[in-house]
Each structure stands twice: as C-alpha cells, then as structure tokens.
VEXNUPA-879201 format. One line per 3 residues: for each residue x, y, z of C-alpha. Coordinates in pm, 1 decimal. Layout:
N
X/Y/Z  ...
This chain:
391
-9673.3/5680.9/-651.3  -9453.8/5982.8/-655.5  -9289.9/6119.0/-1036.7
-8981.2/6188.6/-845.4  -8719.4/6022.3/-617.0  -8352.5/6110.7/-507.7
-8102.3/6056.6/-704.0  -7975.3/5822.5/-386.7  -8264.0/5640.2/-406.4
-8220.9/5578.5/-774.2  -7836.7/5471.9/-722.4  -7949.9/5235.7/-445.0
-8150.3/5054.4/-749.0  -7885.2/5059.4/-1004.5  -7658.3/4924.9/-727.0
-7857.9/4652.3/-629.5  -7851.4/4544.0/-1050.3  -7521.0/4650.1/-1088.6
-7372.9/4617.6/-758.3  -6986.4/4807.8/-782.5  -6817.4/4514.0/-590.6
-6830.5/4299.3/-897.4  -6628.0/4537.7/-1146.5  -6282.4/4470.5/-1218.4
-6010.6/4661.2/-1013.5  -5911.2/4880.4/-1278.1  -6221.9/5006.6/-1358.3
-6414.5/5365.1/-1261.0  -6829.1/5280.0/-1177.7  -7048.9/5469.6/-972.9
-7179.8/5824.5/-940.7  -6901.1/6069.0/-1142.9  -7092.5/6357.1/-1146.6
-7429.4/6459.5/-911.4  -7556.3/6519.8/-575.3  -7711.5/6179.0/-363.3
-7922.4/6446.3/-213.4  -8091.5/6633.2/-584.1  -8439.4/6515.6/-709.6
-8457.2/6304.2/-1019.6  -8726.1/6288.6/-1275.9  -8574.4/6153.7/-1569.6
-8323.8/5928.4/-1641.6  -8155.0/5860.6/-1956.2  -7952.0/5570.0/-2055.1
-7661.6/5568.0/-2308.7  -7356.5/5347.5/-2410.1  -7098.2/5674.4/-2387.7
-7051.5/6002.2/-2220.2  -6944.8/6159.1/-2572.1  -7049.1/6508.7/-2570.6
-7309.8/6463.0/-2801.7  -7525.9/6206.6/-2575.4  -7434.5/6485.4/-2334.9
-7589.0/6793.0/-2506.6  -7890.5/6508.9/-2546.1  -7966.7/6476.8/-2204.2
-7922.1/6799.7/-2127.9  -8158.8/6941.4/-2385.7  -8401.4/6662.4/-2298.1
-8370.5/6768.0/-1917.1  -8221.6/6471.1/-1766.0  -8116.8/6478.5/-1417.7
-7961.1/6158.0/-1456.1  -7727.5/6005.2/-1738.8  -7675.9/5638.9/-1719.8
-7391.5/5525.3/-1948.5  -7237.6/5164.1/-1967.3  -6855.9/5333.1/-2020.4
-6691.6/5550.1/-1783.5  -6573.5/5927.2/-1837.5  -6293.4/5957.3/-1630.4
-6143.5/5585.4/-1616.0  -5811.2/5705.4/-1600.4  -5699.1/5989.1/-1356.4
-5712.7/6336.7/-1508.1  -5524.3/6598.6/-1321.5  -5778.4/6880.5/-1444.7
-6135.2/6903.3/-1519.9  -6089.0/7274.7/-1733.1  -6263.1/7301.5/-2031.4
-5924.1/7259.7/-2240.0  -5941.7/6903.0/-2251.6  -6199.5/6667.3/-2378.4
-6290.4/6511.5/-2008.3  -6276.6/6865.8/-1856.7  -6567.3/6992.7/-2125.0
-6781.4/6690.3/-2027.0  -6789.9/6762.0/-1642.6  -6857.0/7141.8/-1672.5
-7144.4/7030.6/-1958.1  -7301.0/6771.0/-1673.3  -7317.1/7041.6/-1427.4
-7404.0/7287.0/-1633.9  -7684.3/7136.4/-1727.8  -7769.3/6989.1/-1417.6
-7746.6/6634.8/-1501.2  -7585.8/6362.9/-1295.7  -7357.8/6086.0/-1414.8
-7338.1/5731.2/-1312.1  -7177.1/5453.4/-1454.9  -7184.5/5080.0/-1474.2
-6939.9/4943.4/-1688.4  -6754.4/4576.2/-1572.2  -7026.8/4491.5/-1301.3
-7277.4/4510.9/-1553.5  -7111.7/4317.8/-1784.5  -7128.2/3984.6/-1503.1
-7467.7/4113.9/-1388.2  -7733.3/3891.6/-1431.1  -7875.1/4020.4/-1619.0
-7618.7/4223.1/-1786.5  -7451.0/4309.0/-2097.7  -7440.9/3949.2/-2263.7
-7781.7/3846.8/-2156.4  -7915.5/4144.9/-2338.8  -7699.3/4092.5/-2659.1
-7822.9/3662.5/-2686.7  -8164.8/3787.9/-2629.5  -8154.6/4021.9/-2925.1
-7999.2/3703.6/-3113.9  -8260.0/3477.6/-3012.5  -8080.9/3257.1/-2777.6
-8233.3/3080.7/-2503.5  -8091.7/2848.8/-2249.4  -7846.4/3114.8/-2117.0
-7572.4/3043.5/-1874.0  -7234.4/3218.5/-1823.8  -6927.5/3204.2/-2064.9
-6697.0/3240.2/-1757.0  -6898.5/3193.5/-1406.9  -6788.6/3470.4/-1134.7
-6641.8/3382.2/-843.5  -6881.8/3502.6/-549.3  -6781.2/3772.2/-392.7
-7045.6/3740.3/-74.2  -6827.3/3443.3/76.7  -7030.5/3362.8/388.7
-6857.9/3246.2/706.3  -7019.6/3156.4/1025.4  -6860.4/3174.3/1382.1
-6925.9/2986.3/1626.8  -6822.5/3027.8/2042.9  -6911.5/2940.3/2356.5
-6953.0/3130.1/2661.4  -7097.3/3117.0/3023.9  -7478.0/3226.3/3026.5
-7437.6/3564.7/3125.8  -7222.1/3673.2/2864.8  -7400.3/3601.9/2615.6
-7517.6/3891.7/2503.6  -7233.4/4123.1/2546.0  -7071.4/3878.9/2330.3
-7343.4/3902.7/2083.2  -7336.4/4248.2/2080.3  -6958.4/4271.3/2005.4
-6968.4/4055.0/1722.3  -7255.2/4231.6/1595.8  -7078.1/4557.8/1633.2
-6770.0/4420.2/1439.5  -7031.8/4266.0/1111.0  -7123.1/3937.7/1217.2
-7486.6/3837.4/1212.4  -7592.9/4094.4/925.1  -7846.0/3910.0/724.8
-8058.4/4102.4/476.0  -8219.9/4376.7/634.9  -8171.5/4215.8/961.2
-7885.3/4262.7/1237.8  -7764.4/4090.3/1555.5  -7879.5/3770.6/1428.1
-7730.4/3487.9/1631.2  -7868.8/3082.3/1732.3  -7823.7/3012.6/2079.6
-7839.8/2683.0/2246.3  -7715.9/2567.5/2576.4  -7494.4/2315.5/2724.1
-7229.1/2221.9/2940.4  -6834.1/2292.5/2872.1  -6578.0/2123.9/3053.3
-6195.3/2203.6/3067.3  -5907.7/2201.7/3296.4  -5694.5/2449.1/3367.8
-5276.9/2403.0/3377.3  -5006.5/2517.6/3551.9  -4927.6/2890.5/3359.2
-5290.0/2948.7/3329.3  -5483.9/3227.5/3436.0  -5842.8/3101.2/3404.2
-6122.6/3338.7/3457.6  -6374.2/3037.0/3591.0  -6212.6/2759.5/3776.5
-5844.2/2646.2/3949.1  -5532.9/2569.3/3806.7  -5556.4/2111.9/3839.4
-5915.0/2107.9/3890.8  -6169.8/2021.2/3623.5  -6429.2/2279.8/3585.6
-6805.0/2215.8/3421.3  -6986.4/2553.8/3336.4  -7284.7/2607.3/3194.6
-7277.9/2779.6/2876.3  -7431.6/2922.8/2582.4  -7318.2/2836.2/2222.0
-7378.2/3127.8/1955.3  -7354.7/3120.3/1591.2  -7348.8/3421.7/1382.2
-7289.0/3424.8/991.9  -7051.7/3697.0/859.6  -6937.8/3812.1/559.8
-6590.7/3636.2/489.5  -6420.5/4004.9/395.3  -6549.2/4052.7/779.6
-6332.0/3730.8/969.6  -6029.1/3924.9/1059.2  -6229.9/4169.6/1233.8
-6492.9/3962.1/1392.9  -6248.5/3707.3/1501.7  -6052.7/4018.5/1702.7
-6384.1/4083.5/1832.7  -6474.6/3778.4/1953.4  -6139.5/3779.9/2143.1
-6179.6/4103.0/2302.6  -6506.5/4055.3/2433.5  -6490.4/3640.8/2568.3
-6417.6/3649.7/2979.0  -6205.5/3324.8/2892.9  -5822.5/3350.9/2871.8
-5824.2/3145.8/2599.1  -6188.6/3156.9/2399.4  -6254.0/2779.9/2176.2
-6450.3/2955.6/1884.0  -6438.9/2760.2/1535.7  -6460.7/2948.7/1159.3
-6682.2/2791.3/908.5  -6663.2/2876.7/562.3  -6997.0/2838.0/444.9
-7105.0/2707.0/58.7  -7153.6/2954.1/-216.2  -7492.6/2954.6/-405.0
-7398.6/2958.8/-741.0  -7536.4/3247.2/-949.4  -7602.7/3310.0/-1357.5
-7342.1/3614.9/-1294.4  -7032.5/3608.8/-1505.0  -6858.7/3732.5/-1849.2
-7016.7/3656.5/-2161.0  -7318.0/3418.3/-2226.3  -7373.0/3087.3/-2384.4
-7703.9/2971.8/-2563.6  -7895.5/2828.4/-2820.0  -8111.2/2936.4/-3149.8
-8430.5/2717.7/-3157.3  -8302.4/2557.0/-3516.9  -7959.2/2509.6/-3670.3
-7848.2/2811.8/-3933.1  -7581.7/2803.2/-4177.1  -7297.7/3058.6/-4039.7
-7378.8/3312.2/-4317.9  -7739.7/3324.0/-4236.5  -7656.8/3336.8/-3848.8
-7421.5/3598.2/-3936.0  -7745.3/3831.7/-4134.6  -7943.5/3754.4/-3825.8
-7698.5/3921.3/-3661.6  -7688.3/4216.9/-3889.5  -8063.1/4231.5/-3874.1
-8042.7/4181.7/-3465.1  -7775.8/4485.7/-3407.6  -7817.4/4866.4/-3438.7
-7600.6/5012.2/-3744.5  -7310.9/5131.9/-3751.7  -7069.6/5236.2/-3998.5
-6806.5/4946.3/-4019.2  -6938.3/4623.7/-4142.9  -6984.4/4259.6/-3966.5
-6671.5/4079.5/-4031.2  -6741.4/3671.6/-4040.1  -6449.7/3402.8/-4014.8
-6490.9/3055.9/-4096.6  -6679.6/2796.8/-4353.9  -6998.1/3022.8/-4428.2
-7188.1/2645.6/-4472.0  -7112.6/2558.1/-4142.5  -7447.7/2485.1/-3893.5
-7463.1/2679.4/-3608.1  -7687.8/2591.1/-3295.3  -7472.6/2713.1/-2985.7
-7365.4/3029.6/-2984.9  -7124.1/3246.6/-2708.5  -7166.1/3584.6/-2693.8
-6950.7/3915.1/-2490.8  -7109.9/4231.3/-2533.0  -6742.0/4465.9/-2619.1
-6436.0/4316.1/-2651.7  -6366.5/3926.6/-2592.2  -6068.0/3821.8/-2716.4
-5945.4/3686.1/-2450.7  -6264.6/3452.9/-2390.8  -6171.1/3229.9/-2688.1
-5995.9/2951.8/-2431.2  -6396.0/2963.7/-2282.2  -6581.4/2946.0/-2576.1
-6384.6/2676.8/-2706.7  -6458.1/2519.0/-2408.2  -6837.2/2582.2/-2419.6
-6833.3/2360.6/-2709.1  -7023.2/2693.6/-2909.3  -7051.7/2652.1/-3315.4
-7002.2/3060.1/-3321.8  -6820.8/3315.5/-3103.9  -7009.3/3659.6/-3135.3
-6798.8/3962.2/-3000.4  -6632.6/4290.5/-3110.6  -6272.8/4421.9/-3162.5
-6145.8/4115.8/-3240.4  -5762.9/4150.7/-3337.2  -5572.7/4010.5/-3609.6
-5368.4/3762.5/-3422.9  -5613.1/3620.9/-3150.7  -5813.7/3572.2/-3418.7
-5592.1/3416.8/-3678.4  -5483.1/3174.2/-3393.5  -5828.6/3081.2/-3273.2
-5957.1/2999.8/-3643.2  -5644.8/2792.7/-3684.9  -5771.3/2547.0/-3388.1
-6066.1/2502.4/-3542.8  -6433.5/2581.7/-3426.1  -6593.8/2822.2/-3351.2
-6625.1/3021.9/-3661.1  -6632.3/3431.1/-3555.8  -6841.3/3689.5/-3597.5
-6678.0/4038.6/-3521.9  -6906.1/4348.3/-3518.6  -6883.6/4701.7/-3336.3
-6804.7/4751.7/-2996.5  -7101.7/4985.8/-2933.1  -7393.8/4792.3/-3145.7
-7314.7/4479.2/-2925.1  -7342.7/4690.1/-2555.1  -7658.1/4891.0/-2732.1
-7921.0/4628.1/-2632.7  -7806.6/4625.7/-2235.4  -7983.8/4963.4/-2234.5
-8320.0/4917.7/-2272.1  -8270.1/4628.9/-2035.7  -8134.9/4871.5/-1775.4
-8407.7/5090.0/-1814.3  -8684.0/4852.2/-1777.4  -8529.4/4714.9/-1446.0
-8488.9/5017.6/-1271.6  -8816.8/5082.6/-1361.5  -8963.5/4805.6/-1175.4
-8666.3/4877.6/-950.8  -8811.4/5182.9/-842.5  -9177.7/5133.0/-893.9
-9149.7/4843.7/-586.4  -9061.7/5187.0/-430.9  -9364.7/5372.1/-483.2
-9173.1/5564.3/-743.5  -9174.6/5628.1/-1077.9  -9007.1/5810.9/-1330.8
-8975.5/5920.1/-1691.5  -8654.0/5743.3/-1871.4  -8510.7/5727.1/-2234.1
-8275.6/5563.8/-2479.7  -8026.2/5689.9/-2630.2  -8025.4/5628.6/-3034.8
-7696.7/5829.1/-3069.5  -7485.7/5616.8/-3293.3  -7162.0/5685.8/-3091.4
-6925.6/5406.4/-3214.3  -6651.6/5630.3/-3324.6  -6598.5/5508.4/-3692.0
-6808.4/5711.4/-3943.3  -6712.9/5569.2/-4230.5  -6551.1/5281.7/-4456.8
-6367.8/5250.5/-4788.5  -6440.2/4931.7/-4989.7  -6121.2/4735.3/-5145.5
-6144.5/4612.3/-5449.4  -6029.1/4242.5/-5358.4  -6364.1/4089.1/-5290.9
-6437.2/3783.3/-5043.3  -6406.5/3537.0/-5372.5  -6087.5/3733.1/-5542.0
-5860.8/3648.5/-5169.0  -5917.2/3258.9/-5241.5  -5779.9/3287.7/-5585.1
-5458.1/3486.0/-5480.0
C-alpha cells in the first residue's frame, strides 16, 4: 500500500461512482480546479465550495476538495479576486488544493445522494423514485464477409469502437458458413458475374458497440467490406436495469404517526438554522416514505405514484406544495437543502476509500462539519401551529 496516489488516479475512482455521463446537461461536474498529474494525500469532502470549507481544506492540507455543488456552474468571464467565484479559484490554488465536483450524477448514482439520506432515516427496501434511462445502450453488429477478410474487417470496426468490452478490445464471434447471392444487371460485384449465382465461403462476425458508437461503426463497416453492397444487420441489445435514478423510495420497519416520523427526521439530519416544516394530518401513519436529497418539487407526480405515505425533500415552494397537499397523500416534510445532501458525504468517502484501496492505495480523507446552508437565523411569529386553525 502506498499513502499517496495521483490525483488522476483518484478521479478515475470518483468517476467510476459518479460517472459525468449521467449529470444533467446543464450542469458543471468534474475536475474545476487541479493538475491529473499532482500527488494526493488527503481528500476532503464537503457539500459547498463556500470560502469557508475552502480556508478548511486548505488549513487542513488537502490536495483534494470533493464538494457535491459546483463553483462555477454558470460561465464567469473572470476569475479576479473581485468577485466571489474569482476569490475561490485563486484560494484553491493558492493553497494547493484541487477541486472536483459531483453534483447531478451523484444524485442518480447508486449509491448516491438519496440512498444516503433513506439510510440516515432508516429506510430499507430502496429502489428509485424516477429510474434513469441507461445511458450504455448496447448494440451489436453483425456482417458477413469472405474468409480472408475477416480480420481487416475486424480490425476496422474495432478501430471505429465496436467490440470494446470492459477492459477488453477487438472482441468479435466468428463462425463460418456459406453466402449465396446473385448479381444484376448495374452491378459491380467484387466476387462473382453479373446473372450467375455465386456461393462463397464466409465468415460471420459479431461485435457489440456502444449505441452512441452506430453511426460511426456502421461507416466503418462500409469502408472496409470488399462487397459493393455489404448485408450487415444492427441489433439493439436489452438494457440491464440498474438501482440508478432521482430520489429513493423505502420503508421504516414499523408504521409512525407523521409527527413522530417528522422528529425522526429532526433527530436523523444535521442542524441547521431554519426549522423542519411538516404538511399534512400530524396522526397520519407513515410506512413508505420517498426521499430527494435538495430540491424535489418537481418529483411530486412520482411520489404520488410510488404510493409513499410521506414525501421528504427541501425547498419546497408555496404553490407546488399547496397543490400537491390539495390531492391528497403524501403528507410533506420540507427541511434544508444542505442537511438533506450532508449524509451523501461520508458515503462518498467510504467508497473511494475502498475505491482506491482495491488499488493498493490509500489515503487520509475528512468531512466537512461546516454548517454551510446559507440561512443563519429565524424569527418566530407569534401565530402558532394551533392559532392558524382558529383564524
């Protein structure tokens, strides 16, 4: 075991958990600050890449911050120390400490965000809120070819991305046959006459590609086949469904009435300033509960459909809200955006742990306590819970 790796080897593990095809178009993930090439020997994790957490890992000496939001998710035209974003960068390389972030792909990673929030609730019997759609769509090719083309036709579609299977390349099946055909008047063939039938002897290969691949396989295949006019067929292949998606779904081991689900939750969540806000009969039972680490107001169509007694979230707004307790179940519990990401963190840390230590490598990694949701304080009303239902 080594007490050091580089920082590419540490990103290769964080992509492999977090992998940066799965976040949303709009977002900003990946390495924001750092050198692939620099040595890392301690890693910290934190929900935001506020100052503060910052100074943290700097004075900690970090050479690699791990946050769950981005710094620079919109386009800044400057990085000088004038602006807010600008202070940041010169901070992280100041101090020497690389950024990386995985924000939306770790919110559908299994585990991600959500798995980490239902597991500090108790839940069990996870599954996705909203599935993901797979985004390694498989397609296999299949052609046929005389004998002694064979490989150079291998080769080609190997060259363009077919047959790429794990750490493995060029992988192809091969059997052999006999292919009959006869050529036309117009045709040019490359084996045979024009109006007599021809039998050759050929190979049939099969190579699985990745469907974001076909267009360029298929020219490929094209370029490289001796025949004028190459029979290949496309399959798409079956996805293997995966526990990767927004928000999670499970159960508490025994029914709770929502007002002592809701001090679980309380008890479950890191402080913050603002309180839990609860919606809905407070004698209600609750078993099944849905759960989106940040904001997930626009879930309630799938929790309503996930037949859940209780939608646990953050920044709810007034409206979706209003509307969703109007339908009915599920009752809502709304707490702060950063208390109900907090949890992913230590779950992050562990896995790239064992991430790394498959790797012969190990190294020394922290938590962030920073209490960075950015409300500080609250001022009570004097109209209590009891006082609205009289008004």
């Amino acid at each position: 075991m080594t007490d050091s790796a580089r920082l590419a080897d540490v990103l290769a593990v964080l992509d492999e958990l977090y992998d940066p095809r799965w976040a949303q178009e709009w977002d900003s993930v990946g390495l924001v600050v750092g050198n692939p090439d620099d040595l890392v020997r301690r890693v910290m994790f934190a929900v935001d890449p506020v100052m503060a957490v910052i100074e943290e890992a700097a004075a900690w000496e970090a050479d690699l911050l791990v946050t769950h939001h981005p710094l620079l998710l919109r386009g800044v035209q400057s990085v000088a120390t004038t602006s807010s974003k600008g202070r940041a960068v010169t901070a992280l390389v100041r101090g020497g400490v690389a950024l990386h972030v995985a924000h939306t792909n770790a919110d559908v990673a299994d585990p991600g965000v959500s798995d980490a929030l239902a597991g500090a609730l108790g839940l069990t019997e996870l599954r996705p809120l909203r599935p993901s759609a797979p985004v390694d769509a498989l397609d296999k090719v299949v052609t046929f070819v005389p004998h002694a083309d064979a490989d150079r036709v291998i080769d080609a579609l190997a060259a363009a991305g077919a047959g790429e299977l794990g750490d493995y390349a060029r992988c192809a099946w091969t059997t052999q046959g006999v292919g009959t055909f006869l050529p036309l008047p117009g045709a040019q063939p490359a084996v045979g006459e024009v109006g007599t039938a021809e039998r050759v002897e050929e190979t049939r290969i099969e190579m699985v590609l990745r469907r974001d691949r076909r267009s360029a396989v298929i020219g490929a295949l094209k370029a490289a086949h001796p025949y004028e006019e190459p029979a290949y067929d496309v399959l798409e292949l079956a996805s293997v469904e995966s526990g990767r998606g927004l928000g999670r779904v499970g159960q508490l081991r025994e029914p709770e009435k929502l007002d002592e689900f809701a001090a679980r939750v309380a008890r479950s969540l890191p402080a913050t300033a603002g309180p839990i806000r609860v919606a809905g009969d407070r004698d209600c039972p609750v078993r099944s509960v849905a759960v989106c680490g940040g904001a997930g107001d626009d879930l309630f169509g799938d929790v309503r459909a996930s037949g859940a007694d209780v939608f646990v979230t953050a920044d709810l707004r007034h409206h979706p809200a209003s509307e969703a307790i109007e339908q009915g179940p599920p009752a809502l519990v709304d707490c702060a955006h950063w208390a109900t990401e907090w949890p992913w963190l230590a779950d992050a840390d562990r896995l790239l742990q064992d991430g790394l230590t498959r790797r012969g490598v190990t190294v020394q990694t922290r938590v962030s306590t920073l209490v960075t949701d950015p409300w500080t304080s609250t001022v009570s009303t004097t109209t209590t819970t009891d006082d609205r239902s009289q008004r």
